[in-house]
C-alpha positions in Angstrom: -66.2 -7.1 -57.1 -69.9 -7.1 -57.7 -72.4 -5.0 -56.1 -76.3 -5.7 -55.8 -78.2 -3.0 -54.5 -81.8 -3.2 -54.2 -84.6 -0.6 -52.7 -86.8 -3.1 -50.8 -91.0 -2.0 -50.3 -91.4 -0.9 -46.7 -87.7 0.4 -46.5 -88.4 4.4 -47.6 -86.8 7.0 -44.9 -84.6 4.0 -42.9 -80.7 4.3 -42.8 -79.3 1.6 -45.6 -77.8 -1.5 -45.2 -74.6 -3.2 -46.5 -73.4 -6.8 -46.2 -69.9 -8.2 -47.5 -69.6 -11.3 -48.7 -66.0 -12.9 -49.0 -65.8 -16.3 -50.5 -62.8 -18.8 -49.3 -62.1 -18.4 -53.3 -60.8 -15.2 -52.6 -58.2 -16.6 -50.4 -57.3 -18.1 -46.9 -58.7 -16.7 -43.8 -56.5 -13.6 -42.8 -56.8 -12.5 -46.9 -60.2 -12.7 -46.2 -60.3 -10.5 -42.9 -58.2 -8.1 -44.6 -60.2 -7.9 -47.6 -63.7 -7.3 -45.1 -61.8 -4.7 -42.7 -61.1 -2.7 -46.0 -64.0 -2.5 -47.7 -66.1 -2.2 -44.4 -64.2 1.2 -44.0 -64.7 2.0 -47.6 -68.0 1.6 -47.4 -68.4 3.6 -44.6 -67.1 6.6 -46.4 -70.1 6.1 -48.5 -72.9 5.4 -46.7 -73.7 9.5 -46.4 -73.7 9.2 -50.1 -76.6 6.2 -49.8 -80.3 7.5 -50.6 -82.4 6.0 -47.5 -83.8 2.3 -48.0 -81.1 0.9 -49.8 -79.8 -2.4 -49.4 -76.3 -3.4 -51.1 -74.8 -6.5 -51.3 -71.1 -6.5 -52.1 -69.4 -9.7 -53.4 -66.1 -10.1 -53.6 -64.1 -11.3 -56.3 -60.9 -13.5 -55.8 -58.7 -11.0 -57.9 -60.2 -8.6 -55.1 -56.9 -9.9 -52.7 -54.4 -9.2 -54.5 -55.5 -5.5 -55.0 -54.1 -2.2 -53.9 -55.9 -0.3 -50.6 -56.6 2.8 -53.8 -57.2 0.7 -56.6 -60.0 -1.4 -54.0 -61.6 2.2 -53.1 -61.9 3.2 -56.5 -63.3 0.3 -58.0 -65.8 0.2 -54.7 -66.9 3.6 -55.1 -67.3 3.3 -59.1 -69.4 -0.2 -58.4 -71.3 0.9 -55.7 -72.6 4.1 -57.3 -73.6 2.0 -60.7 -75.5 0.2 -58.8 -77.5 2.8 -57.4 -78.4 4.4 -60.2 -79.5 1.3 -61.9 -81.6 0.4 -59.4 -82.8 4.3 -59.0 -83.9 3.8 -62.7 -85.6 0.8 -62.3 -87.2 2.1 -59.7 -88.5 5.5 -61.9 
């Protein structure tokens, strides 16, 4: 999976915001739905953790389908909060 996060002008002290992104490469259209209904609850679990104005973009990977419900959290949770500090250092 990849994860772009970004802290976009004008976006200080509102909630953040996540989109998924699940090619057809990743497979057919119920892997797919699975693979969105996951991570959409996994991300919830995070958003508390999101500092206010931050967008992310989550992109799945086609090896994302054939992964485990844990495996998917951990690697989500390990992506997403690389991401934020990058972009928290950018930012500095």
């Amino acid at each position: 999976m990849v994860v772009h996060a970004t802290l976009p002008a004008g976006r200080q002290g509102l909630p953040p915001r996540v989109g998924l992104a699940v090619s057809r490469a990743v497979g057919n259209a119920v892997v797919r739905n699975r693979t969105k209904r996951i991570l959409r609850a996994r991300v919830a679990t995070l958003l508390p953790e999101l500092p206010d104005g931050f967008d992310l973009v989550i992109r799945a990977q086609p090896a994302l389908a054939g992964a485990g419900s844990q495996e998917l959290t951990e690697a989500l949770h390990a992506s997403v909060r690389g991401a934020v500090r990058a972009t928290q250092r950018q930012v500095r």
